[in-house]
KOLGU-4560 file (N, C-alpha, C; in nm, 3 decimals, padded with zeros to 5 digits):
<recs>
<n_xx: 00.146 n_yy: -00.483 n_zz: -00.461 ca_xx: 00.068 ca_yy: -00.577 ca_zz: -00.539 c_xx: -00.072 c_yy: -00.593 c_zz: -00.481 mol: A seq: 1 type: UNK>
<n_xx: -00.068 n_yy: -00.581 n_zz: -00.335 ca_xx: -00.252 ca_yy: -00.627 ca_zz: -00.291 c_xx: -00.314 c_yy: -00.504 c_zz: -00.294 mol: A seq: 2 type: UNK>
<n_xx: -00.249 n_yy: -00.358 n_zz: -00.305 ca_xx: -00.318 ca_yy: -00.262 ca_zz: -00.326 c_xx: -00.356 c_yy: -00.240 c_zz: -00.477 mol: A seq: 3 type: UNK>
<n_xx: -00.302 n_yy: -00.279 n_zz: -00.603 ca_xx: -00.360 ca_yy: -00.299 ca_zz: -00.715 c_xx: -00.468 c_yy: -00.402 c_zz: -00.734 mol: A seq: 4 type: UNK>
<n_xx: -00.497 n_yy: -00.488 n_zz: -00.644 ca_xx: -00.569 ca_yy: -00.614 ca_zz: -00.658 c_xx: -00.687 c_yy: -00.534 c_zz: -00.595 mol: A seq: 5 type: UNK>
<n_xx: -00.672 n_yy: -00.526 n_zz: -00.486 ca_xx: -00.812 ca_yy: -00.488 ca_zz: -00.402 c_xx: -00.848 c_yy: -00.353 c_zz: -00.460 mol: A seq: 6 type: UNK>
<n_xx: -00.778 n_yy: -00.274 n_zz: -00.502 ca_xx: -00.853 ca_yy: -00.170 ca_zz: -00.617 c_xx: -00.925 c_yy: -00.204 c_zz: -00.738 mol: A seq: 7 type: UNK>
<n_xx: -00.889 n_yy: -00.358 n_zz: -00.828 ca_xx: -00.898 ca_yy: -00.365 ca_zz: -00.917 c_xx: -01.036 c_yy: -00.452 c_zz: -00.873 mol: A seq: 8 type: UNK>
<n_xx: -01.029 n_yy: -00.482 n_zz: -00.731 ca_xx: -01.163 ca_yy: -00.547 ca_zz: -00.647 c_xx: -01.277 c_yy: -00.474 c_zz: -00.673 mol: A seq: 9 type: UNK>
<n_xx: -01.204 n_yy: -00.382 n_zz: -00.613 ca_xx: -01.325 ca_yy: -00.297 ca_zz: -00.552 c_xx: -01.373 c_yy: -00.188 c_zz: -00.665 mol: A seq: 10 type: UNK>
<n_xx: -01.310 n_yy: -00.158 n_zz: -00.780 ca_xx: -01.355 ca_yy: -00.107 ca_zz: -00.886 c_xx: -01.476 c_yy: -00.212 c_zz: -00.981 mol: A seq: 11 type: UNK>
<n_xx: -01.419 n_yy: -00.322 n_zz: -01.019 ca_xx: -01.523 ca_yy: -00.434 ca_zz: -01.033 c_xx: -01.610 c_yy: -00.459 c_zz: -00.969 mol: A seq: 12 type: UNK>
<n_xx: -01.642 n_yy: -00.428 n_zz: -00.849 ca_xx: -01.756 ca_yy: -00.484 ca_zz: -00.733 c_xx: -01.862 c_yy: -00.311 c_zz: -00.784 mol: A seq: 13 type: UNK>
<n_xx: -01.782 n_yy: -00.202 n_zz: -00.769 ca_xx: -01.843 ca_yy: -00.071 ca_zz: -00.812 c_xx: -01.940 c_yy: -00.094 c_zz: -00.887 mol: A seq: 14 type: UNK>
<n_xx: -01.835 n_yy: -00.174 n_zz: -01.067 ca_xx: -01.937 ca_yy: -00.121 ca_zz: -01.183 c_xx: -02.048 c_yy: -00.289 c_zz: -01.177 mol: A seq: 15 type: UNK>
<n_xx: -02.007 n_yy: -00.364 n_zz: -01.095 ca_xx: -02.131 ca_yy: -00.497 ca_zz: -01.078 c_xx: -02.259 c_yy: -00.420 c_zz: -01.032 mol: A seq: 16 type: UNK>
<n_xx: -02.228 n_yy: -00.371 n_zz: -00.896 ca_xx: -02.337 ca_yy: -00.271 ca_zz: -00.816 c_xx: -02.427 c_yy: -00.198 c_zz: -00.935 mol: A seq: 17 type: UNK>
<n_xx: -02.366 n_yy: -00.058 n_zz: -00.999 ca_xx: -02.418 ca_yy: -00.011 ca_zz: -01.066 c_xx: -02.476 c_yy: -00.085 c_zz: -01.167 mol: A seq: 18 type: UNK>
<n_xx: -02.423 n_yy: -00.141 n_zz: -01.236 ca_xx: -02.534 ca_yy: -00.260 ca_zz: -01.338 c_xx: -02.631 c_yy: -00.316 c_zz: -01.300 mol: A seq: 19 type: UNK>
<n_xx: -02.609 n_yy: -00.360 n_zz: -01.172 ca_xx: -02.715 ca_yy: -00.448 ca_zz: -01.126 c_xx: -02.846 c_yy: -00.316 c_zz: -01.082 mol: A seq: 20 type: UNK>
<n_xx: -02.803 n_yy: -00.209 n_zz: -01.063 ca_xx: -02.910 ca_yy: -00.118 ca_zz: -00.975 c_xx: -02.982 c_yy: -00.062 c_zz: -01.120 mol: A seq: 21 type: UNK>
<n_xx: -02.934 n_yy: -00.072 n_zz: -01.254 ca_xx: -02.958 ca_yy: 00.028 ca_zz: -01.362 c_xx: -03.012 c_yy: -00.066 c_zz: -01.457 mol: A seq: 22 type: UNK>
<n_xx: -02.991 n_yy: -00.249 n_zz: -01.473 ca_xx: -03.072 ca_yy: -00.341 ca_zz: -01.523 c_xx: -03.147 c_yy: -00.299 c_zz: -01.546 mol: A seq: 23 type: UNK>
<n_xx: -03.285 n_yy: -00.314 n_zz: -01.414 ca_xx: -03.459 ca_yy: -00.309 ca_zz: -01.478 c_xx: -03.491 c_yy: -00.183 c_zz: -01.324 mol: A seq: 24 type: UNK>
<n_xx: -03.593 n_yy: -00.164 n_zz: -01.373 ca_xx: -03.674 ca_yy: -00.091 ca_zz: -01.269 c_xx: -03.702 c_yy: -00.191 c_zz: -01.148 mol: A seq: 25 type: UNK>
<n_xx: -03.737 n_yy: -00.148 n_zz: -01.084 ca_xx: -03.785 ca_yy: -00.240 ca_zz: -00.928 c_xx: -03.921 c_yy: -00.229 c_zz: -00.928 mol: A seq: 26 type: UNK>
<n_xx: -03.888 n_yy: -00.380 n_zz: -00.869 ca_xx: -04.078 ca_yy: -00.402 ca_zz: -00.857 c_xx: -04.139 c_yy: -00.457 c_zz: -00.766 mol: A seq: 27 type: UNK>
<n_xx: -04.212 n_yy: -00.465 n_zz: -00.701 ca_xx: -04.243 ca_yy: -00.523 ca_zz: -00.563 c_xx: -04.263 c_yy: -00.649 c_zz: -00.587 mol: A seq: 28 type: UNK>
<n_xx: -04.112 n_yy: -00.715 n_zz: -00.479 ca_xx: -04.139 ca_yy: -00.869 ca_zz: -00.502 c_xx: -04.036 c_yy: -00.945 c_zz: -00.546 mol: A seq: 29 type: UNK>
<n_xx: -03.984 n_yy: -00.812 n_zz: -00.640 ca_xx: -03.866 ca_yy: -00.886 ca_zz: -00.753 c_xx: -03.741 c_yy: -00.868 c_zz: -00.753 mol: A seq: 30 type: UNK>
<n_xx: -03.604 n_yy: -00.901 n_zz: -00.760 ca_xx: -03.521 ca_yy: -00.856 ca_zz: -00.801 c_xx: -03.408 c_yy: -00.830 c_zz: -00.665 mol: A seq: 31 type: UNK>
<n_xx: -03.500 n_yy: -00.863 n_zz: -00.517 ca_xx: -03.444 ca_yy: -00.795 ca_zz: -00.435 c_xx: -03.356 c_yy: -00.898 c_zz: -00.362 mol: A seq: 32 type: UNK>
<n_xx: -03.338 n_yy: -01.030 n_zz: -00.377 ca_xx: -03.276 ca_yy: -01.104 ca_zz: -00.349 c_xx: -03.129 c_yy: -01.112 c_zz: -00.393 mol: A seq: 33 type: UNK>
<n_xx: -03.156 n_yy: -01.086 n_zz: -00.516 ca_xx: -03.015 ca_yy: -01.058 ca_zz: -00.598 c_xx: -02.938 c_yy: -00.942 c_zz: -00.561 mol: A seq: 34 type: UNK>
<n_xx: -03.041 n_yy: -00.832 n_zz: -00.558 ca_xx: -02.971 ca_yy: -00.668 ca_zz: -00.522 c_xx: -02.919 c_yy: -00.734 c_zz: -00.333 mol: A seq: 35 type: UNK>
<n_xx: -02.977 n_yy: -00.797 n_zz: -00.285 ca_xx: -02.911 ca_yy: -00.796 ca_zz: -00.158 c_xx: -02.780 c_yy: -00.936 c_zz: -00.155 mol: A seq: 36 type: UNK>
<n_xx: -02.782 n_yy: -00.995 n_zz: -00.244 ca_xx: -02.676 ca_yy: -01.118 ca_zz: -00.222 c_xx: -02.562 c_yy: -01.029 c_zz: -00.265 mol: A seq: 37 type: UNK>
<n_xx: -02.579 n_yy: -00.948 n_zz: -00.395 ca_xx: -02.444 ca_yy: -00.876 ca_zz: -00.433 c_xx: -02.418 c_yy: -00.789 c_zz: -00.331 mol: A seq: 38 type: UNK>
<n_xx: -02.513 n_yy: -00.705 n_zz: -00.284 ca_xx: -02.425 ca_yy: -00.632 ca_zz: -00.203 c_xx: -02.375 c_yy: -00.679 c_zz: -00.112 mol: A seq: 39 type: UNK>
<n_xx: -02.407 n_yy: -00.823 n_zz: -00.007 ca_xx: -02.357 ca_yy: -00.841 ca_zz: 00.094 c_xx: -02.236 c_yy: -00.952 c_zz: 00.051 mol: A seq: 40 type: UNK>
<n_xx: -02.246 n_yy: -00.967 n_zz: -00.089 ca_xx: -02.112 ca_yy: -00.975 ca_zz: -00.150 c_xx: -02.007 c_yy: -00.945 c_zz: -00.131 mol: A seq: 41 type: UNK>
<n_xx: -02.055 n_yy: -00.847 n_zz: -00.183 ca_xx: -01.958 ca_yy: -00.721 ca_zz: -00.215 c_xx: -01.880 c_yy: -00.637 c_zz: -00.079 mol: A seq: 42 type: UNK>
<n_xx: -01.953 n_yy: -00.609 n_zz: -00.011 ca_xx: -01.898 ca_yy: -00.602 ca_zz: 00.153 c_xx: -01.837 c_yy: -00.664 c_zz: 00.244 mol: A seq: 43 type: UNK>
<n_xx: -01.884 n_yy: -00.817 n_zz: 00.239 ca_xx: -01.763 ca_yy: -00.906 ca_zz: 00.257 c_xx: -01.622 c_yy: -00.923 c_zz: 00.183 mol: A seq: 44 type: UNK>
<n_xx: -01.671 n_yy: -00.931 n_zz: 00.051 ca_xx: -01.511 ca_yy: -00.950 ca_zz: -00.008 c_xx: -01.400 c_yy: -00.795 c_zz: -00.017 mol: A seq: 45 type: UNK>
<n_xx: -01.497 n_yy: -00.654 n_zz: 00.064 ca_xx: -01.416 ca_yy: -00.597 ca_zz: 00.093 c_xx: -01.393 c_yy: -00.571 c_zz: 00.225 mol: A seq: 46 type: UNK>
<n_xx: -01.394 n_yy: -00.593 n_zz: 00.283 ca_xx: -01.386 ca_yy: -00.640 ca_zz: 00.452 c_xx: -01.287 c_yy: -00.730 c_zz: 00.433 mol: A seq: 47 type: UNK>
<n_xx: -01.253 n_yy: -00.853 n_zz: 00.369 ca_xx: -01.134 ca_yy: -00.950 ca_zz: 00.329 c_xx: -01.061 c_yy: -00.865 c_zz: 00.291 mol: A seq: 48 type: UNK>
<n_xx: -01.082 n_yy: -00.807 n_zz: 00.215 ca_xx: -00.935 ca_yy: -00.737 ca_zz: 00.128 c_xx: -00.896 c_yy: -00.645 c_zz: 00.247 mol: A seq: 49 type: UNK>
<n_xx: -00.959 n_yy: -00.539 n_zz: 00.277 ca_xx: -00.926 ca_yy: -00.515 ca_zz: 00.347 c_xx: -00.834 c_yy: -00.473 c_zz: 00.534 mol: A seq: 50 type: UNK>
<n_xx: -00.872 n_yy: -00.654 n_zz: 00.537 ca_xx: -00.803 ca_yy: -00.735 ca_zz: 00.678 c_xx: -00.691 c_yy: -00.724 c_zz: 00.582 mol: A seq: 51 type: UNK>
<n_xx: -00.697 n_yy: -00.778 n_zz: 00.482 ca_xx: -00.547 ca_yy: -00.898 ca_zz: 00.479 c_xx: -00.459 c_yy: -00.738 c_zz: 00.415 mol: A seq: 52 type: UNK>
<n_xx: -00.556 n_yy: -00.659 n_zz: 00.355 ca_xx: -00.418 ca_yy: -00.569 ca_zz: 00.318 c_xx: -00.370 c_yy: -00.458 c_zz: 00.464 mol: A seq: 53 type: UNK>
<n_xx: -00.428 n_yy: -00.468 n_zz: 00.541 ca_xx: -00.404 ca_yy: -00.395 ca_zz: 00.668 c_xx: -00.278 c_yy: -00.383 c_zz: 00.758 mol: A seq: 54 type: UNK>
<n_xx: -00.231 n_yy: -00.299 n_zz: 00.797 ca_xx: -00.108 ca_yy: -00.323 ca_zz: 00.908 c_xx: -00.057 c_yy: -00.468 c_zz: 00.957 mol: A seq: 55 type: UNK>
<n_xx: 00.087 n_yy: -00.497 n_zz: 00.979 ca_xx: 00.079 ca_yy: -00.645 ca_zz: 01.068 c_xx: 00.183 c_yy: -00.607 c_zz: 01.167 mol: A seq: 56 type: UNK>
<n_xx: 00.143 n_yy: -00.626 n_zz: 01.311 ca_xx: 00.201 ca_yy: -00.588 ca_zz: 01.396 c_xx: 00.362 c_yy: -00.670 c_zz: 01.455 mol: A seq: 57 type: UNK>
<n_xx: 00.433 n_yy: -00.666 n_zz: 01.383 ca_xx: 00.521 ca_yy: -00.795 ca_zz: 01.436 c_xx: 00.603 c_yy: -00.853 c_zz: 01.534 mol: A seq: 58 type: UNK>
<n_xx: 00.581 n_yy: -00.702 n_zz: 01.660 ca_xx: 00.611 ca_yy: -00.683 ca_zz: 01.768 c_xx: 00.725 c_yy: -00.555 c_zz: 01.767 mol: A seq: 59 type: UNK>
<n_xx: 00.824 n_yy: -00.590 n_zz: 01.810 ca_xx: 00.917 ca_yy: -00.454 ca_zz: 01.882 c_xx: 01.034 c_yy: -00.454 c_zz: 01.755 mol: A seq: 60 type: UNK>
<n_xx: 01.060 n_yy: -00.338 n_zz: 01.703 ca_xx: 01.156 ca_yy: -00.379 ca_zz: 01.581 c_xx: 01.301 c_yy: -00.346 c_zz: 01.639 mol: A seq: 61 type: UNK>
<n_xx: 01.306 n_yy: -00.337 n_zz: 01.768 ca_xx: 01.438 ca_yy: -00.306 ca_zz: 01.796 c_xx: 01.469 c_yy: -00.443 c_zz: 01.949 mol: A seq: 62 type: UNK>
<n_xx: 01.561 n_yy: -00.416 n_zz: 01.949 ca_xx: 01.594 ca_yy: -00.572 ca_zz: 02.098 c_xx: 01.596 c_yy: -00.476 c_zz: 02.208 mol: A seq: 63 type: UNK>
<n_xx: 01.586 n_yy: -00.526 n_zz: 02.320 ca_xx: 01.563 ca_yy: -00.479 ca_zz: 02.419 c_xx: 01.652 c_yy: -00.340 c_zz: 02.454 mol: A seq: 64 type: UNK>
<n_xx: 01.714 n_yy: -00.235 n_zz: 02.521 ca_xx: 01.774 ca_yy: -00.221 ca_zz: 02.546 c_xx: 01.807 c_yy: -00.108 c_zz: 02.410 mol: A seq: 65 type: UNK>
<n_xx: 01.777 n_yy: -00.097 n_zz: 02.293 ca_xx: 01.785 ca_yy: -00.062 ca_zz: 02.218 c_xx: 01.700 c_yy: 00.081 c_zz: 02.132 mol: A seq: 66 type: UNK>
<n_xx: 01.732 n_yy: 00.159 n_zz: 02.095 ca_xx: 01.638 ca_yy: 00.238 ca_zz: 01.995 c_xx: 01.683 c_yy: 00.336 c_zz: 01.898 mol: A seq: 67 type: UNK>
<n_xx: 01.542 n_yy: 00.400 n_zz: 01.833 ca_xx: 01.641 ca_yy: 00.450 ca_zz: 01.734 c_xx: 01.720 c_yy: 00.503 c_zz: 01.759 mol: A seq: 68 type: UNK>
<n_xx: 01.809 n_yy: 00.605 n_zz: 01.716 ca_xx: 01.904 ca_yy: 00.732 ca_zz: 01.683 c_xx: 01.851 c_yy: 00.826 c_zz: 01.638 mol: A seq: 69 type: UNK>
<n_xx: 01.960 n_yy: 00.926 n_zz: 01.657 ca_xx: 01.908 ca_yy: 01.040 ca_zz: 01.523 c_xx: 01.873 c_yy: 01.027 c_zz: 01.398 mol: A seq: 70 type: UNK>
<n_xx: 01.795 n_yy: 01.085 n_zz: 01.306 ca_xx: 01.772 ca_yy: 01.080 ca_zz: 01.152 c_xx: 01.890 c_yy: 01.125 c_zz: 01.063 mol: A seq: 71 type: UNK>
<n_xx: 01.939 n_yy: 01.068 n_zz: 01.008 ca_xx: 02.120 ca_yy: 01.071 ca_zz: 00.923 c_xx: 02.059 c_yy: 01.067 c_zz: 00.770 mol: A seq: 72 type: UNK>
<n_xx: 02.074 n_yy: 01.170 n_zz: 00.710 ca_xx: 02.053 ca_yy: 01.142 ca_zz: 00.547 c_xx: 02.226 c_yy: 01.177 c_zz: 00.473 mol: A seq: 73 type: UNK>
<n_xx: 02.190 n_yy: 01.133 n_zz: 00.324 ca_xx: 02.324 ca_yy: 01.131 ca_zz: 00.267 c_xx: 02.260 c_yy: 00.978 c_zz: 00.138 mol: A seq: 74 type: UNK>
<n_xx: 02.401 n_yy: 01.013 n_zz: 00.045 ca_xx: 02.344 ca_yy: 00.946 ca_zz: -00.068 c_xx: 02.401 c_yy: 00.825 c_zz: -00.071 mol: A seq: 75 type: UNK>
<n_xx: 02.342 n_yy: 00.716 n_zz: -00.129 ca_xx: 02.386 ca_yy: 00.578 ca_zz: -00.134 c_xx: 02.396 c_yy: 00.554 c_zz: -00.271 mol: A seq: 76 type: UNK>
<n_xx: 02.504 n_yy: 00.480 n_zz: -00.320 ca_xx: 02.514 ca_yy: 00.370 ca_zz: -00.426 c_xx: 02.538 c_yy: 00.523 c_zz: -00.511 mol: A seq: 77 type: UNK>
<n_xx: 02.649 n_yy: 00.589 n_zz: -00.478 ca_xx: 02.688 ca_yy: 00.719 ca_zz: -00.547 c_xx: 02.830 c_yy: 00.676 c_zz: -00.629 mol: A seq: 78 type: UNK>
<n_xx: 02.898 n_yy: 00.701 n_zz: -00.730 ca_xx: 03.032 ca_yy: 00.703 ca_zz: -00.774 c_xx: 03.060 c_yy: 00.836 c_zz: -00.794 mol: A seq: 79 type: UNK>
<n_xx: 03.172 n_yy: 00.876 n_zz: -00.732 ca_xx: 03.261 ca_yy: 01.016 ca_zz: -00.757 c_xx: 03.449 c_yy: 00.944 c_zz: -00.813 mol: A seq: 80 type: UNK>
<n_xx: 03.414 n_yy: 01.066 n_zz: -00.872 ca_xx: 03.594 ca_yy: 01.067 ca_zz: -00.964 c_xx: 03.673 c_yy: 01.198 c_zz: -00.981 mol: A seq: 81 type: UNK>
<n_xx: 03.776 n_yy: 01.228 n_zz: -00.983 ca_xx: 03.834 ca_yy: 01.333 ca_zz: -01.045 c_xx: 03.828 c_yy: 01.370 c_zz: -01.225 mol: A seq: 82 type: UNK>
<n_xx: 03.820 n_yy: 01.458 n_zz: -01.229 ca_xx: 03.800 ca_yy: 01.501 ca_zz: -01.397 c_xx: 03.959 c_yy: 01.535 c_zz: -01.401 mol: A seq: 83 type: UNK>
<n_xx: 03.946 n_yy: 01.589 n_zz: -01.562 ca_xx: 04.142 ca_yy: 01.620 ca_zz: -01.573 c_xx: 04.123 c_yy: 01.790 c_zz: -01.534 mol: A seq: 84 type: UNK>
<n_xx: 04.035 n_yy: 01.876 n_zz: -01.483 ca_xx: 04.090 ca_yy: 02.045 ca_zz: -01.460 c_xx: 04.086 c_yy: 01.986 c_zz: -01.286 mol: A seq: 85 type: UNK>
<n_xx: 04.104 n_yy: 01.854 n_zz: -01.212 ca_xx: 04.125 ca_yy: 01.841 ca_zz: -01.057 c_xx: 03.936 c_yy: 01.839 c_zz: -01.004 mol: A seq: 86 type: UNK>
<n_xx: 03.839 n_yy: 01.867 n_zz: -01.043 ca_xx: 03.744 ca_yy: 01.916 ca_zz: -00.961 c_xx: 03.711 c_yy: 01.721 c_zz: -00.967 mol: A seq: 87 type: UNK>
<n_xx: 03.624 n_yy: 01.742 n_zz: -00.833 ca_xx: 03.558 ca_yy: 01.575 ca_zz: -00.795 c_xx: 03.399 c_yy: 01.588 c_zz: -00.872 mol: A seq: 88 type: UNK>
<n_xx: 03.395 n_yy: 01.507 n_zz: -00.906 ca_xx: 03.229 ca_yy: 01.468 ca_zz: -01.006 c_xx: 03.188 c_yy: 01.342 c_zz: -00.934 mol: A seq: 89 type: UNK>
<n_xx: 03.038 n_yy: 01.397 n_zz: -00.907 ca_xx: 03.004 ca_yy: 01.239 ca_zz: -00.878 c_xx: 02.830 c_yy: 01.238 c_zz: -00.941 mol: A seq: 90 type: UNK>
<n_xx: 02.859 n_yy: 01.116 n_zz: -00.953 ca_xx: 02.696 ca_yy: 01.105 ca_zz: -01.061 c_xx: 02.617 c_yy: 00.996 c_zz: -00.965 mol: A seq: 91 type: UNK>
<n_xx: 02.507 n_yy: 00.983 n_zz: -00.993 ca_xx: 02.374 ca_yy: 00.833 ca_zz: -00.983 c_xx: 02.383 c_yy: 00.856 c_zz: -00.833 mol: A seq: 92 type: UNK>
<n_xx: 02.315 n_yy: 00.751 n_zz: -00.789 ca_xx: 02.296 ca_yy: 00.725 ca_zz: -00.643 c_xx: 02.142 c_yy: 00.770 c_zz: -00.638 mol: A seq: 93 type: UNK>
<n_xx: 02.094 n_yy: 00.747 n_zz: -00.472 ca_xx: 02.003 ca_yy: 00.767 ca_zz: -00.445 c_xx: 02.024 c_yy: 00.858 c_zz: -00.316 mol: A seq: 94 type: UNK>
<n_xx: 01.953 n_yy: 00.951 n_zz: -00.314 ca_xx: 01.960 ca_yy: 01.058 ca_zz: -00.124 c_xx: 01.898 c_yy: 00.973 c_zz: -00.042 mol: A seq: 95 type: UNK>
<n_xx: 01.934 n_yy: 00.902 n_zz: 00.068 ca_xx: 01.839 ca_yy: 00.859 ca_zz: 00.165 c_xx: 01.828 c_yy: 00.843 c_zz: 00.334 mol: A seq: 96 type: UNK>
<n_xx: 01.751 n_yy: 00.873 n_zz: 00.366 ca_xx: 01.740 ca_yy: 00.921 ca_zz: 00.484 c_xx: 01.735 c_yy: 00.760 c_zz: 00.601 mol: A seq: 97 type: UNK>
<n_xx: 01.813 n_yy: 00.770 n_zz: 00.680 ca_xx: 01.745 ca_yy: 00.627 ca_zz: 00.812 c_xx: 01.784 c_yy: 00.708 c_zz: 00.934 mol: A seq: 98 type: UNK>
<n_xx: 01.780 n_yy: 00.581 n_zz: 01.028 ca_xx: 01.779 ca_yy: 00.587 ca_zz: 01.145 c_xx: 01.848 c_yy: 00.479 c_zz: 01.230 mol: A seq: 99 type: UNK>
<n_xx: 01.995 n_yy: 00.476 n_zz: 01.275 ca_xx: 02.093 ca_yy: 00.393 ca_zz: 01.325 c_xx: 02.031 c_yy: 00.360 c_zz: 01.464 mol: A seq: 100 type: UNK>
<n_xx: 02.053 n_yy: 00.225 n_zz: 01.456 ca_xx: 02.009 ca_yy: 00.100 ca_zz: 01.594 c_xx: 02.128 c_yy: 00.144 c_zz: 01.719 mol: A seq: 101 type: UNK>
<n_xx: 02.067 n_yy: 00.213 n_zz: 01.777 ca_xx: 02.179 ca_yy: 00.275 ca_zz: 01.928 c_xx: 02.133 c_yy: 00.131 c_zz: 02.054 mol: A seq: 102 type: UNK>
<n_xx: 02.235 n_yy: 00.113 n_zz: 02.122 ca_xx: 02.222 ca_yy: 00.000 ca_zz: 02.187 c_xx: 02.281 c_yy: 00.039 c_zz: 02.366 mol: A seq: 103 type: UNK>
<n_xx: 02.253 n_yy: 00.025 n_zz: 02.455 ca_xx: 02.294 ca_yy: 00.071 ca_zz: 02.565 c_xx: 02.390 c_yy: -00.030 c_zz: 02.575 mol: A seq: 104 type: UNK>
</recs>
């Protein structure tokens, strides 16, 4: 969700810029207060977006003493059945890959 937002930011901040640069011609004296409030606008409010959509460090994801495992894939949330000629069928699910919490 904050990566659709701050795109939908920073696409809007784009076509403000360009409007504002394609308005009027420049003229000595004029216009340049505005061309500099938007941009330093515009750089701040992506500098914000950008903090808040950034990594968050939340410390150690495993307890002391602890770490991953090997990488184990295989399918989840699968149903298998027998048909009537004996063979096993299995439909849906998802393939997915983790990594089991090994503990000394």
């Amino acid at each position: 969700m904050t990566n659709r937002i701050t795109r939908t930011l920073l696409a809007f901040s784009v076509v403000l810029a360009v409007g504002t640069a394609l308005a009027r011609q420049a003229e000595a004296g004029r216009g340049g207060n505005l061309a500099a409030g938007v941009a330093i606008g515009t750089l701040l409010g992506l500098g914000i977006a950008g903090a808040y959509a950034g990594p968050r460090y939340y410390g150690p994801a495993y307890a002391p003493g602890c770490y991953p495992g090997p990488r184990q894939c295989g399918w989840a949330g699968r149903s298998c059945w027998r048909n009537p000629y004996g063979e096993t069928v299995c439909e849906g699910g998802v393939w997915r890959c983790w990594r089991p919490t090994i503990c000394d």
